[in-house]
N, C-alpha and C positions, 0 to 999 in steps of 0.2 A: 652167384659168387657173393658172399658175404664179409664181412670185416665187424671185429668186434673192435671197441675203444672204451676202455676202462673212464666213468664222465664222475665228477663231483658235484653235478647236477642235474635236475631233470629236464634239459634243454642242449639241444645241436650247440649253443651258444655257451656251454659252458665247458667251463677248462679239462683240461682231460686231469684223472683222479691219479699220483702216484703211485697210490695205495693199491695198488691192481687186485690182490685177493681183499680186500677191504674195503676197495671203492665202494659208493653209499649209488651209485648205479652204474650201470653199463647201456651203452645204444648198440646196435647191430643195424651196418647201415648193409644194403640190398646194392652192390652195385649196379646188375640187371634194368630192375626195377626204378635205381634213384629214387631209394625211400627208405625212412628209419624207422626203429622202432627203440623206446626207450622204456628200462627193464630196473624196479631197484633190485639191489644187489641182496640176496637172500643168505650172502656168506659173510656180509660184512661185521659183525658181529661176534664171529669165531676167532677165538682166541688161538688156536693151531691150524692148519689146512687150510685156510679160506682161498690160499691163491689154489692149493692142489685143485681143490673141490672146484671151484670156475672153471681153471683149465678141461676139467672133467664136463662141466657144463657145456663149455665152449666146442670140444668137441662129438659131446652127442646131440647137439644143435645143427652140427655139420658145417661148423663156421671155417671159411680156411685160411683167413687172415685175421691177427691184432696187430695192433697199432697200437704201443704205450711208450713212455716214458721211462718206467722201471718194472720189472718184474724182477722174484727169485730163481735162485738155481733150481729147485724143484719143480717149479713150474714150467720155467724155460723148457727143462729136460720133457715135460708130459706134453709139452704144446710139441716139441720139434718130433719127439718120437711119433708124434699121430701126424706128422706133416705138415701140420700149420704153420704157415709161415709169420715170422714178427718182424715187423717193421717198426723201427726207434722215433719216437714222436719229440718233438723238442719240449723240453720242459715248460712248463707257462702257456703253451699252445691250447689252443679251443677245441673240441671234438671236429667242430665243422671246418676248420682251418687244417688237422689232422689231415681230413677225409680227402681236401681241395690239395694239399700235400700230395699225398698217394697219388690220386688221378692224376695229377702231373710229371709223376715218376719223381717226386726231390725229396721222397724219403728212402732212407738206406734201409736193406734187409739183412736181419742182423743173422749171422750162420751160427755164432760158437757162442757161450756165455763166456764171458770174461769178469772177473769183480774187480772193482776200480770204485771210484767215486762215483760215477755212472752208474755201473755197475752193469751194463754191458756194453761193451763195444759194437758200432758197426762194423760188416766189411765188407764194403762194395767189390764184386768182383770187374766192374769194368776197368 
């Protein structure tokens, strides 16, 4: 089971990137395992698509979780049609602080896109 998180740097310790199709790298942490792997981002630079094109990545990687802060309706829609679940990162948060999130169950899994100033909503069904 794996988990992608959009990073703004090449380190566990750095902040998670808003810019999801433009983040300047991505980690894929290994839940299984307890290990990561830190990846730049080869769509950052695209001026159209860059988040479609990830999500595409993301799922022929086989990844079944992200965790970010923001994503588009585009993307949102290609990540939830292949199953991948997203879980909403608090803005400012660290990849590793994300990840320590997650395993504790204290981040929300987000079902619907919504735009807001967010720009998506969680909604916890408990």
């Amino acid at each position: 089971m794996k988990i992608f998180i959009p990073s703004s740097g090449d380190s566990i310790e750095s902040p998670i990137d808003s810019r999801f199709g433009r983040c300047q790298y991505f980690i894929i942490y290994d839940i299984v395992l307890d290990n990561y792997e830190i990846y730049r981002n080869p769509f950052a630079g695209m001026e159209n698509a860059s988040g479609s094109s990830l999500a595409l990545t993301i799922k022929n990687k086989g990844i079944e979780y992200v965790i970010a802060s923001h994503i588009g309706k585009k993307t949102f829609n290609i990540l939830s049609e292949n199953e991948i679940k997203i879980y909403k990162a608090e803005s400012g948060s660290t990849v590793k602080e994300a990840i320590t999130n997650y395993l504790e169950g204290n981040l929300y899994q987000v079902f619907q896109y919504a735009q807001s100033d967010s720009f998506f909503q969680p909604h916890n069904l408990n």
